[in-house]
C-alpha positions in Angstrom: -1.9 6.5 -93.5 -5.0 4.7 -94.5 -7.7 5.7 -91.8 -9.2 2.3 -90.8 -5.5 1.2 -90.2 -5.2 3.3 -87.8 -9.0 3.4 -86.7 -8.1 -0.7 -86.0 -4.9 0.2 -84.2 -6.7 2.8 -81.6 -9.0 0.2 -80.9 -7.1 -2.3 -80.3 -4.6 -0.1 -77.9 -8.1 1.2 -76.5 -9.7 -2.8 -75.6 -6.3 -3.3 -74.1 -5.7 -0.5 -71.9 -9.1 -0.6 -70.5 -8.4 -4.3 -68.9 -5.6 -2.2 -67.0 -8.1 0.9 -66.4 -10.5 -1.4 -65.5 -8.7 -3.4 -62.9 -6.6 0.1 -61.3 -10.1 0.9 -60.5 -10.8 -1.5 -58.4 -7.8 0.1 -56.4 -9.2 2.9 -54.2 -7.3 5.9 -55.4 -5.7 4.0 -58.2 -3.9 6.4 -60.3 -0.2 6.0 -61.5 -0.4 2.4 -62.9 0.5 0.7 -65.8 -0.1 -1.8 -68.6 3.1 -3.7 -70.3 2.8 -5.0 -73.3 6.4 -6.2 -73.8 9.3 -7.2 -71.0 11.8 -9.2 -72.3 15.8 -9.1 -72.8 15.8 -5.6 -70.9 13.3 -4.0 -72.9 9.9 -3.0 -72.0 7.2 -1.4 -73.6 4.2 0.0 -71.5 1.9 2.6 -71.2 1.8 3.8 -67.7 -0.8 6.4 -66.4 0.6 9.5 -64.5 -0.2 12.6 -63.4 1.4 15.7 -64.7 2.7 16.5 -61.0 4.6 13.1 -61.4 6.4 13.9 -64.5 7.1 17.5 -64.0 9.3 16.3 -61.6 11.2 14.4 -64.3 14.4 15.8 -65.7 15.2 16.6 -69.6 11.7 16.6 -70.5 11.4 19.1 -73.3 9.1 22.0 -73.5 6.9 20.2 -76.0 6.5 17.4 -74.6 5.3 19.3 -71.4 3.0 21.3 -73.4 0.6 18.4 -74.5 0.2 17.3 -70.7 -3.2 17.7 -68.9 -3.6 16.7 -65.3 -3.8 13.0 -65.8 -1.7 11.1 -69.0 -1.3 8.3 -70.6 2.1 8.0 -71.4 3.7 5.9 -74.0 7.3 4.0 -73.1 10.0 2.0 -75.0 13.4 1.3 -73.1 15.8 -0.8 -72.8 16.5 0.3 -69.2 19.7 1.9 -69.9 20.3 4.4 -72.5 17.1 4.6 -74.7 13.9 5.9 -73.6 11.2 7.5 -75.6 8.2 8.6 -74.1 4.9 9.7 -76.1 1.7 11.6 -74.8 -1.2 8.7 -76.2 -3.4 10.6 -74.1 -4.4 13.9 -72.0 -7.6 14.5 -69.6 -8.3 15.8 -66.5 -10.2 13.7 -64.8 -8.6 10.0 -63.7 -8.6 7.8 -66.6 -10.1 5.7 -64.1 -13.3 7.5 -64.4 -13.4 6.0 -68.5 -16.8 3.8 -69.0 -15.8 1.9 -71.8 -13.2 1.5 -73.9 -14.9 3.9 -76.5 -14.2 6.6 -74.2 -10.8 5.9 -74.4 -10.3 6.0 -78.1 -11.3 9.3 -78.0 -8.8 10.6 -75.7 -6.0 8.7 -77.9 -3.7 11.6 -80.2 -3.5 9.1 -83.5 0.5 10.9 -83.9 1.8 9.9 -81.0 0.1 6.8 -81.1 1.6 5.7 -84.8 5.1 6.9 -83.4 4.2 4.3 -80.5 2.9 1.4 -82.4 5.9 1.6 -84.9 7.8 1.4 -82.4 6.0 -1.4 -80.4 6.4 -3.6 -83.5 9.9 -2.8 -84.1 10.9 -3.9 -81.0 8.8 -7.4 -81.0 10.3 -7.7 -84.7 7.4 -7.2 -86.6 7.7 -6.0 -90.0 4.8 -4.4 -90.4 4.9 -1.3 -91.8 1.4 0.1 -91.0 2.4 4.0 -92.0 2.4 3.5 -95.5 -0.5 0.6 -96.1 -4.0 0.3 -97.4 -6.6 -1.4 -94.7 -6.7 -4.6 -97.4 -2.7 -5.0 -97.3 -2.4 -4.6 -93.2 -4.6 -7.1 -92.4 -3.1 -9.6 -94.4 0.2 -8.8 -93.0 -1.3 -9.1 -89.7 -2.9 -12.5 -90.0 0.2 -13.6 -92.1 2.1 -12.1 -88.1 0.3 -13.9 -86.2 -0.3 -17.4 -87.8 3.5 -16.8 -87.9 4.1 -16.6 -84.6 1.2 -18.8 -83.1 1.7 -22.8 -82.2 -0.1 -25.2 -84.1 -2.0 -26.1 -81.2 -3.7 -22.2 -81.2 -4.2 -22.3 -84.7 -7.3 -23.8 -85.4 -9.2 -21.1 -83.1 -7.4 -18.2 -85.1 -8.2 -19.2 -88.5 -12.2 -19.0 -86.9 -11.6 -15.3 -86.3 -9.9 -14.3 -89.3 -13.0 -16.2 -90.9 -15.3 -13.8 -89.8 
């Protein structure tokens, strides 16, 4: 995988999660939480923030999965709130992920193979035929603007094609 595809998608998980890290904070003591980024038709897709004693107590976790915990995770979910659920470890520490700065700090507590599994996932789900995995940085973005101008009313658009501009 091209590394500034992936160094775009970590950042752009990182800005996101840190509105949610940002906010729990606020929240004296804030520390299971989450942030969705899809819930629609049954499925959801969110990263929730647990601690280890929290999903220790969860059954049919395998061994491996255990292994990459630290105290506090970020954990990576796609179900469809019946009979699939796959969970990824985006992220390990052991302080709060409250405690996080910036959103900087986060990107360097994300695992970049967990995170892929994630994202594929993520854009599966929403439909998006993007397959990031096995692109050159050049070719991505243009399937990402092509994405989004796809999906965006014509009312948004004029503000879009100013970003892509620059």
């Amino acid at each position: 995988m091209d590394e500034k595809v992936i160094a775009y998608l970590r950042e752009g998980v990182a800005l996101d999660l840190y509105q949610s890290i940002k906010a729990a904070r606020k929240i004296k003591d804030q520390k299971v939480f989450r942030h969705t980024m899809l819930d629609e038709n049954g499925t959801s897709v969110f990263v929730g923030f647990f601690p280890k004693a929290e999903l220790d107590e969860l059954p049919d976790l395998d061994q491996s999965f255990r292994d990459r915990l630290k105290i506090f995770n970020a954990i990576g979910v796609v179900t469809d709130g019946e009979t699939r659920l796959d969970m990824y470890v985006l992220g390990s520490m052991n302080k709060p992920f409250t405690t996080l700065q910036s959103h900087n700090e986060l990107m360097k507590q994300l695992d970049d193979g967990p995170l892929s599994a994630f994202m594929e996932q993520y854009f599966d789900v929403r439909g998006v035929n993007i397959d990031f995995m096995n692109m050159e940085y050049e070719e991505f973005m243009q399937a990402v603007e092509k994405e989004v101008f796809a999906n965006t009313p014509m009312s948004e658009m004029s503000k879009l094609e100013e970003l892509f501009k620059n």
